[in-house]
C-alpha positions in Angstrom: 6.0 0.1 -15.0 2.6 1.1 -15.5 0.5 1.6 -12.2 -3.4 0.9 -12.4 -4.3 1.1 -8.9 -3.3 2.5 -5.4 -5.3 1.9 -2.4 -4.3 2.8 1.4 -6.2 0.7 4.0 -6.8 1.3 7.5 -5.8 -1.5 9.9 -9.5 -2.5 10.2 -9.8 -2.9 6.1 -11.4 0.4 5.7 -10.5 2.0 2.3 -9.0 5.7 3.1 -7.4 6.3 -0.3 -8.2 5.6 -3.7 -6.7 6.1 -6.8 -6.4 4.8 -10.6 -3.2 7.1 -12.4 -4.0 4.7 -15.7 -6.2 6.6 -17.4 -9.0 4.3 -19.8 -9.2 1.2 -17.0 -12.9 0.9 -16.0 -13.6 2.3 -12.9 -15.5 0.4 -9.7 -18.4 1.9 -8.3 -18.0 3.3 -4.5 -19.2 0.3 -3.2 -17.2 -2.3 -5.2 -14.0 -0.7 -3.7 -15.1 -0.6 -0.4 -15.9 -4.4 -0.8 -12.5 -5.3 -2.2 -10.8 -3.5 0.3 -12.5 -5.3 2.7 -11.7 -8.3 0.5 -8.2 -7.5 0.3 -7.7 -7.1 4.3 -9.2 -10.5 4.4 -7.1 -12.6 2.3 -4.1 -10.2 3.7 -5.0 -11.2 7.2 -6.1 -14.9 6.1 -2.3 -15.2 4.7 -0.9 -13.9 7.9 -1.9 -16.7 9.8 -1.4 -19.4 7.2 2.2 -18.4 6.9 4.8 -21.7 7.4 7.2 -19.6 9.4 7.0 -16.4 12.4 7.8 -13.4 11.2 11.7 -12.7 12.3 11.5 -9.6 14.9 12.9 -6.6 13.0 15.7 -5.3 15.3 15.7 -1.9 13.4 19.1 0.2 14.4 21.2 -0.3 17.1 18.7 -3.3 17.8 16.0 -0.8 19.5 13.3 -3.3 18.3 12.0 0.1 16.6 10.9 -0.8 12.6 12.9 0.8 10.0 10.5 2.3 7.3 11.6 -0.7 4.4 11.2 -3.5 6.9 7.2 -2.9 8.0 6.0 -6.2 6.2 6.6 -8.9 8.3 3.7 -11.6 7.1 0.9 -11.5 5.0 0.8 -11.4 1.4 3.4 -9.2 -0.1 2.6 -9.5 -3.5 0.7 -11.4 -5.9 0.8 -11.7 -9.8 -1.4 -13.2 -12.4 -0.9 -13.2 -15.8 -3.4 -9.7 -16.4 -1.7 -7.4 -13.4 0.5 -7.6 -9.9 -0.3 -6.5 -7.1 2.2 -5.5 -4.1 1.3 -4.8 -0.5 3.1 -2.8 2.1 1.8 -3.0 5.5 3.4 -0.4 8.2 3.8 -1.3 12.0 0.6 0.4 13.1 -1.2 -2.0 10.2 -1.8 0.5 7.6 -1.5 -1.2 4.4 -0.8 0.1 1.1 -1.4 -1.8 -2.1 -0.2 -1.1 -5.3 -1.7 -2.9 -8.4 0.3 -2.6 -11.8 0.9 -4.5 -15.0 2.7 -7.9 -14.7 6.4 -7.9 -14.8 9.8 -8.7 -13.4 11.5 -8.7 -10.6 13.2 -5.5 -11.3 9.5 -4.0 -11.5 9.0 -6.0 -8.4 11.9 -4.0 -6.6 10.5 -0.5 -8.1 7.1 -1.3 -6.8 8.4 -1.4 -3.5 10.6 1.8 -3.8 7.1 3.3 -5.3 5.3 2.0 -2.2 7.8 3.4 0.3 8.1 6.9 -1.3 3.8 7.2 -0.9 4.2 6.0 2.7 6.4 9.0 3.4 4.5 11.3 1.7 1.6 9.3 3.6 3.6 10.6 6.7 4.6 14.0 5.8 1.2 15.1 4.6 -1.4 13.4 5.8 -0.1 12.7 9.5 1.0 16.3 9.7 -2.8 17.7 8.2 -4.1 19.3 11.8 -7.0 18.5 10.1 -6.8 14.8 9.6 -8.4 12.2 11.5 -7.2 8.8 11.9 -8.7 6.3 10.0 -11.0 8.7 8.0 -10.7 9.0 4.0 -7.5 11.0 3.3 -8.7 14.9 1.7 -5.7 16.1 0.9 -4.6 17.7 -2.0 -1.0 17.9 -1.2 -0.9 14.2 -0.5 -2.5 13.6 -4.2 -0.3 16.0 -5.9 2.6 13.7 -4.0 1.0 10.7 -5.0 0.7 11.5 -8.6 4.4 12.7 -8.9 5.7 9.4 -7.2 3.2 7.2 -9.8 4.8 9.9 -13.2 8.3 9.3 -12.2 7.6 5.1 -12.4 5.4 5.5 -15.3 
């Protein structure tokens, strides 16, 4: 599977992460990604309500009503594929979304993507939420967190 995008939104569209592991795509200028996140929130949002059933509550373990990590994306759009790339979303409880953009495929790619997009959440978790420096909602500056990233996107590659 080859991965040309990943982009971490916060739960009000803002763009926090960014990255493009392809090398040779043609890169958007600061402002173009900030408008298709916001773009992306939007038709992610737009999607939500359009949906022709409720989401199922998601009873987690021992039926605690707590969310188990592979069960965060309730409604919305989950993925989306056109003949030139797919693109999968992950939203978490606390609305965070991640979206993963890669070349068109199967649904075995389908099912990676997801593993991919789990695996970055955690390291999401592990080294960005744990940063003391961090704030919530701002761009993520971490190099830990990228040199996660770019070993979950090798291993799919």
């Amino acid at each position: 599977m080859t991965i040309y995008s990943l982009y971490i939104l916060n739960k009000a569209g803002g763009l926090i992460y960014q990255t493009d592991p392809c090398p040779g795509l043609n890169k958007l200028s600061a402002n173009e990604y900030l408008v298709l996140a916001g773009t992306l929130h939007g038709v992610h949002a737009i999607a939500s309500r359009i949906s022709p059933t409720a989401p199922t509550p998601n009873t987690g373990f021992f039926g605690t009503g707590k969310a188990v990590a592979g069960n965060c994306n309730t409604s919305g759009l989950k993925s989306l594929e056109t003949d030139a790339f797919a693109m999968y979303v992950f939203q978490t409880v606390t609305g965070l979304k991640f979206v993963l953009v890669t070349a068109p495929g199967t649904r075995a790619q389908a099912d990676a993507a997801e593993l991919v997009l789990c695996r970055i959440y955690e390291c999401y978790a592990d080294y960005v939420m744990k940063n003391p420096y961090y704030s919530l909602d701002m761009p993520i500056r971490c190099d830990m967190f990228d040199e996660k990233v770019v070993e979950v996107t090798q291993v799919v590659v």
